[in-house]
C-alpha positions in Angstrom: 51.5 35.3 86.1 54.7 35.4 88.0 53.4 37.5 90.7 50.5 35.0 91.5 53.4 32.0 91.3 55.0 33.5 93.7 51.9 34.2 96.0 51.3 30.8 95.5 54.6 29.3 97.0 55.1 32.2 99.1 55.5 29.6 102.1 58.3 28.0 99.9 60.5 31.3 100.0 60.2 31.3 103.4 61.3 28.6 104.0 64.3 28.9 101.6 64.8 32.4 103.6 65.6 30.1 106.9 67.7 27.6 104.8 69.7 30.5 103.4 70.0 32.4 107.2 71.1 28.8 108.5 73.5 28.2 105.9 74.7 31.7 106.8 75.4 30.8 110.5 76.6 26.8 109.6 80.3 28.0 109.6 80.4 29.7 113.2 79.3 26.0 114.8 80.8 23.4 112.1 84.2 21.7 112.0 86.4 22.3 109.2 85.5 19.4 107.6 81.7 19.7 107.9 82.5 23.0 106.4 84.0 21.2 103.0 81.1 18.7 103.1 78.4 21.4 103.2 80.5 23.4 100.2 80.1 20.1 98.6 76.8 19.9 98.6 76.3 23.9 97.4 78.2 23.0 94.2 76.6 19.8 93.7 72.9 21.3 94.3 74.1 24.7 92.1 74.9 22.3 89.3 72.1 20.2 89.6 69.7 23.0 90.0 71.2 24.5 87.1 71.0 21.5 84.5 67.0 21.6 85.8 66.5 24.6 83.9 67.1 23.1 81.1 66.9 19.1 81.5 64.3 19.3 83.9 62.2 21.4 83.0 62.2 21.0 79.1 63.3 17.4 79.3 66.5 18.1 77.3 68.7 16.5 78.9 72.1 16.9 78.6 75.4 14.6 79.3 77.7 17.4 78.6 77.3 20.3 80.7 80.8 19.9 82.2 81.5 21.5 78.9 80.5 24.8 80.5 82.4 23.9 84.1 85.6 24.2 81.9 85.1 26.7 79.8 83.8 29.2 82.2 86.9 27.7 84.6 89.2 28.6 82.0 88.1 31.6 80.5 88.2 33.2 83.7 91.2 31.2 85.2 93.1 32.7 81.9 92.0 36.2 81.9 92.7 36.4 85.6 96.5 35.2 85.5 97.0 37.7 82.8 95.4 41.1 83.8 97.5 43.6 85.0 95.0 44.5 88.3 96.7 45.0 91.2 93.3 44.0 93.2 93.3 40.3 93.2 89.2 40.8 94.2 88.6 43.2 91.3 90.3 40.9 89.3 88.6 37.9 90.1 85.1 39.9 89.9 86.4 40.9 85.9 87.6 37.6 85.3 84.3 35.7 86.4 82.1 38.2 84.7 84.5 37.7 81.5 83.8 33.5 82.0 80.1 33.9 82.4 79.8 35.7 79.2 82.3 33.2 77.5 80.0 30.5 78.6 77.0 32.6 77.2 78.4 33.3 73.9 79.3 29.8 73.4 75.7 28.2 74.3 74.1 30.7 71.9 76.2 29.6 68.7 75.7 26.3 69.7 72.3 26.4 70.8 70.4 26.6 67.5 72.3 23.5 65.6 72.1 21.3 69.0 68.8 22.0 70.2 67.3 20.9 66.4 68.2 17.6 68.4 66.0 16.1 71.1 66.2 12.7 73.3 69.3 10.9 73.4 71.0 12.6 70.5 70.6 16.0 72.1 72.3 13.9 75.1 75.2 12.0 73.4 75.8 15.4 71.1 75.9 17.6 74.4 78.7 14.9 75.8 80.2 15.5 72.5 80.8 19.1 72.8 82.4 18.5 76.4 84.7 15.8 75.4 85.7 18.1 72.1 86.2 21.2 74.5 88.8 19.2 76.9 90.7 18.0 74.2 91.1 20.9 72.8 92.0 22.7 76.5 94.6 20.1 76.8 96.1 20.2 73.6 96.7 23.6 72.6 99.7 25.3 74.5 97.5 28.5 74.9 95.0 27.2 77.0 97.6 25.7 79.3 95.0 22.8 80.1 97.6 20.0 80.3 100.4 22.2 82.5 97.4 23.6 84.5 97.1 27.6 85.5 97.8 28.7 89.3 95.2 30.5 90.5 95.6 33.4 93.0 94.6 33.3 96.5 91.3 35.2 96.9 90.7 35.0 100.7 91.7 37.5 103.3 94.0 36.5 105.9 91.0 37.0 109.0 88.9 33.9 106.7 90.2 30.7 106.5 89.8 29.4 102.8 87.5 26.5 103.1 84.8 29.2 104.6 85.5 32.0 102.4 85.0 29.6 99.3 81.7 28.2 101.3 80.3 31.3 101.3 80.8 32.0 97.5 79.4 28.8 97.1 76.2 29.7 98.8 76.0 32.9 97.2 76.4 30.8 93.7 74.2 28.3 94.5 71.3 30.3 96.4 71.5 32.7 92.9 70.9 29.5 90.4 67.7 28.8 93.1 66.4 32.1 92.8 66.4 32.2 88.6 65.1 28.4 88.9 62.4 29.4 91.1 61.3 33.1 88.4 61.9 30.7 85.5 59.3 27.7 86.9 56.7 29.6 88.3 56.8 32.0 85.4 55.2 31.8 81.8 57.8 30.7 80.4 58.0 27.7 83.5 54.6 26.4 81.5 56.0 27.2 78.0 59.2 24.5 79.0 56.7 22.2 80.8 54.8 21.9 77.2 58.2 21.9 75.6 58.4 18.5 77.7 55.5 16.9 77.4 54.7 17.2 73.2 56.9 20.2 71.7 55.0 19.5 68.6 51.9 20.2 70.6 53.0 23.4 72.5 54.8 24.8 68.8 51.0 24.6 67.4 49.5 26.3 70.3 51.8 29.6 70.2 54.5 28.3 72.7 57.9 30.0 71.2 59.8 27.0 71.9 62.7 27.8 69.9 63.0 31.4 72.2 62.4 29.6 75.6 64.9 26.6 74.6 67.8 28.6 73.4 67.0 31.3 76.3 66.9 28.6 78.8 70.1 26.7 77.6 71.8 29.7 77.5 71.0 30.5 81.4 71.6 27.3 82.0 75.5 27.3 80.4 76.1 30.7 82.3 75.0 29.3 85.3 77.0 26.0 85.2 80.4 27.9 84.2 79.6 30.7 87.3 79.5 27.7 89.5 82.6 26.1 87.9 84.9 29.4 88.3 84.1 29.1 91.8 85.0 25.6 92.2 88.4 25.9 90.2 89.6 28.6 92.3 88.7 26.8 95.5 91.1 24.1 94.1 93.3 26.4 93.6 94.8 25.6 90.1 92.7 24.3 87.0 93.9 21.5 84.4 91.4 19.8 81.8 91.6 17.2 83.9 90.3 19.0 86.8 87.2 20.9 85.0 86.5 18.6 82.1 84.9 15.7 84.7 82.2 13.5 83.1 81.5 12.4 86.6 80.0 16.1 86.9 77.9 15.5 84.1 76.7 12.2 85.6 76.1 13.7 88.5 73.9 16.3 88.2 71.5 14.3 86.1 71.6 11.4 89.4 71.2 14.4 91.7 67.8 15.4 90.1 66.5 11.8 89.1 66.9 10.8 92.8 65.3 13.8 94.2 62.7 14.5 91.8 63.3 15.6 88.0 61.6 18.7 86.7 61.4 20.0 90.6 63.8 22.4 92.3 63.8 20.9 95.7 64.2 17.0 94.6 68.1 18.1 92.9 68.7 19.7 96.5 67.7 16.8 98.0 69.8 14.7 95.9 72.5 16.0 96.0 72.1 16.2 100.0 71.9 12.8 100.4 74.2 11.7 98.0 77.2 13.5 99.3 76.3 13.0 103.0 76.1 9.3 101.8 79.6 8.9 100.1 81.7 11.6 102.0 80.5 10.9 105.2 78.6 7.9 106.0 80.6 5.5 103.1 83.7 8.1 103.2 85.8 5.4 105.1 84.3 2.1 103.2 87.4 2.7 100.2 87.2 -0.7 99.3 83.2 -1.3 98.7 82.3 2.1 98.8 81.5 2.5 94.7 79.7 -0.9 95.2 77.5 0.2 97.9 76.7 3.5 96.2 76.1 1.9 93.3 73.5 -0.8 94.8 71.5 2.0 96.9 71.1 4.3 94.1 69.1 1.0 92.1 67.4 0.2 94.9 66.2 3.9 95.2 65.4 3.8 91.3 63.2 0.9 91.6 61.2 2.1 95.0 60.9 5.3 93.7 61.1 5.8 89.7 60.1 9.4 90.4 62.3 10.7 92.8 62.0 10.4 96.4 59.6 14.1 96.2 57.4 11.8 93.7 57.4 8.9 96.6 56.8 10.8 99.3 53.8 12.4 97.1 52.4 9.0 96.7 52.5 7.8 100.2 50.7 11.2 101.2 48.4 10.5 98.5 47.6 6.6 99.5 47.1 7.9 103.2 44.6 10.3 102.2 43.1 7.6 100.0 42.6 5.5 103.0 41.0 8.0 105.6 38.7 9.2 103.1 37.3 5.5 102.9 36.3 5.3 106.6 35.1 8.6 106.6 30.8 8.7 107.2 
C-alpha cells in the first residue's frame, strides 16, 4: 500500500524535489532579511506540518503542542550547557537526540490518559499540559526557565548565523514532510482518516485506533520539540517565556485551517502566506497591523471554510461542471 501511494503522487515528490533544490540555492541570491523570513516560514510549515499528523489527520486537535516546543527546547538546551564535550557540534547533535527522546517519552505516558479524550476536551486538556509544563520551567530553579540558559554558538565562522540556522530549518522541516507524506499515503494514513471521520466506526472494523493514535501523537510530540531545539538555539538563549508561546499553538492550527486541514500542502501554504503577509507586506503597519490580520484571516474563513486547497478544488470542480454542459 505505501509503494502504490507513492506511485500515485510520484509527481508530488517531484515537485517537492525542486522546492527542496530551490530552497537549497535561496540563500546564495536572498538578502539577509529574506533569509530570516524564509527560516520563518520553515519553522512555521515544520510545526504546522507536524500538528497535521496528528490534528489533521485524525482530527485531534490539539491547543497545546507548544508543550513539546519547550520541553524538547529545554531538555536539550539543559543537557547541552552541562556536558563536558569539547565539540560544540557533537554536543548539540547529543543534546538534540537527548530532547527528541525527552519529548517522546513524555507523549507516551501522557498519550493513553489524554487521548481517552476527543473534541474540545482533548483540545483544552492538551493546552493544559503546556500551560502546566511552563509553569513548572519557570518555577523550579533547576530548569532555569525564569533566568533563561545561554546557548552556545553552533555556526562556523565561514556561515553567517541567520543561514546556518536556515539550513537546519530546512533540513527539520523537509524531514517532518517526508514522515507526513509515508504516514498519509500509508495504511495507517486510512486507519487516522477513519479515526476522523467515526472512530467508533473504524474501532469495529479492525482499525487499531488506540496503536495509530498514541503512535501518531508520539511522532508528532518528537517532531514538534526537533523543530523547537532548532528554533531556541537560533535565538540563542531559551526562557519559558521564549518556548512556552500559546501563539505557537494558535498558530499551527490557523496555518493548516487556512491552507487546507488534513492536507500536507494547505499547512505549507498557510503558513507561506501568513508570514509573507505580517512580516513583509503588513511588517511596517505596527499600528493596524493585528487588525488587518485579524479581518483577512475571517474573510478567508468565510470564502473558503475549507482552506484555500479546498477552494481552489471547487472552482476547478465548477469549471469542469460548466464545459461539460456545452459539450455535444
Amino acid at each position: 500500500m505505501l509503494v502504490d501511494g507513492i506511485r500515485a503522487h510520484r509527481w508530488w515528490l517531484v515537485g517537492a524535489g525542486i522546492g527542496l533544490i530551490a530552497l537549497s540555492l535561496a540563500p546564495l541570491f536572498l538578502m539577509p532579511f529574506h533569509v530570516r523570513v524564509v527560516q520563518q516560514i520553515l519553522f512555521s510549515a515544520g510545526l504546522a506540518v507536524a500538528w497535521t499528523i496528528l490534528g489533521g489527520f485524525a482530527g485531534y486537535w490539539s491547543f497545546g503542542n507548544t508543550a513539546f516546543i519547550g520541553l524538547g527546547a529545554f531538555a536539550a538546551g539543559l543537557l547541552e550547557t552541562n556536558i563536558a564535550i569539547d565539540s560544540p557540534t557533537l554536543a548539540f547533535v547529543l543534546a538534540t537526540l537527548f530532547g527528541c527522546a525527552v519529548c517522546a517519552a513524555v507523549a507516551a505516558l501522557l498519550a493513553y490518559p489524554i487521548l481517552r479524550l476527543r473534541g474540545i476536551y482533548f483540545a483544552i486538556a492538551m493546552l493544559g499540559v503546556s500551560q502546566v509544563l511552563g509553569e513548572l520551567t519557570n518555577n523550579i530553579d533547576a530548569f532555569k526557565g525564569s533566568l533563561g540558559i545561554i546557548l552556545p554558538k553552533l555556526a562556523p565562522a565561514a556561515m553567517e548565523p541567520q543561514v546556518f540556522y536556515y539550513y537546519l530549518f530546512l533540513v527539520a522541516a523537509a524531514g517532518t514532510l517526508l514522515v507526513g507524506f509515508l504516514v498519509k499515503v500509508g495504511r495507517i494514513g486510512y486507519g487516522l482518516l477513519a479515526i476522523r471521520e467515526d472512530e467508533d466506526t473504524a474501532r469495529m472494523l479492525g482499525v487499531p485506533t488506540e496503536r495509530y493514535k498514541i503512535g501518531m501523537f508520539v511522532v508528532s510530540a518528537t517532531l514538534t520539540g526537533l523543530l523547537g531545539i532548532i528554533y531556541a538555539h537560533s535565538l540563542g538563549y531559551i526562557t519559558s517565556g521564549s518556548v512556552y508561546r500559546t501563539d505557537f499553538s494558535l498558530n499551527m492550527i490557523v496555518y493548516s485551517l487556512l491552507g487546507g486541514i488534513g492536507t500536507l500542502a494547505g499547512p505549507i501554504l498557510g503558513s507561506f502566506l501568513m508570514v509573507v503577509l505580517t512580516q513583509v507586506v503588513l511588517g511596517r503597519l505596527l499600528d493596524i497591523h493585528m487588525f488587518i490580520t485579524g479581518a483577512l484571516l475571517v474573510a478567508m474563513v468565510m470564502l473558503a471554510p475549507r482552506g484555500l486547497l479546498g477552494f481552489a478544488e471547487n472552482l476547478v470542480r465548477r469549471r469542469g461542471a460548466g464545459l461539460r454542459t456545452v459539450e455535444p
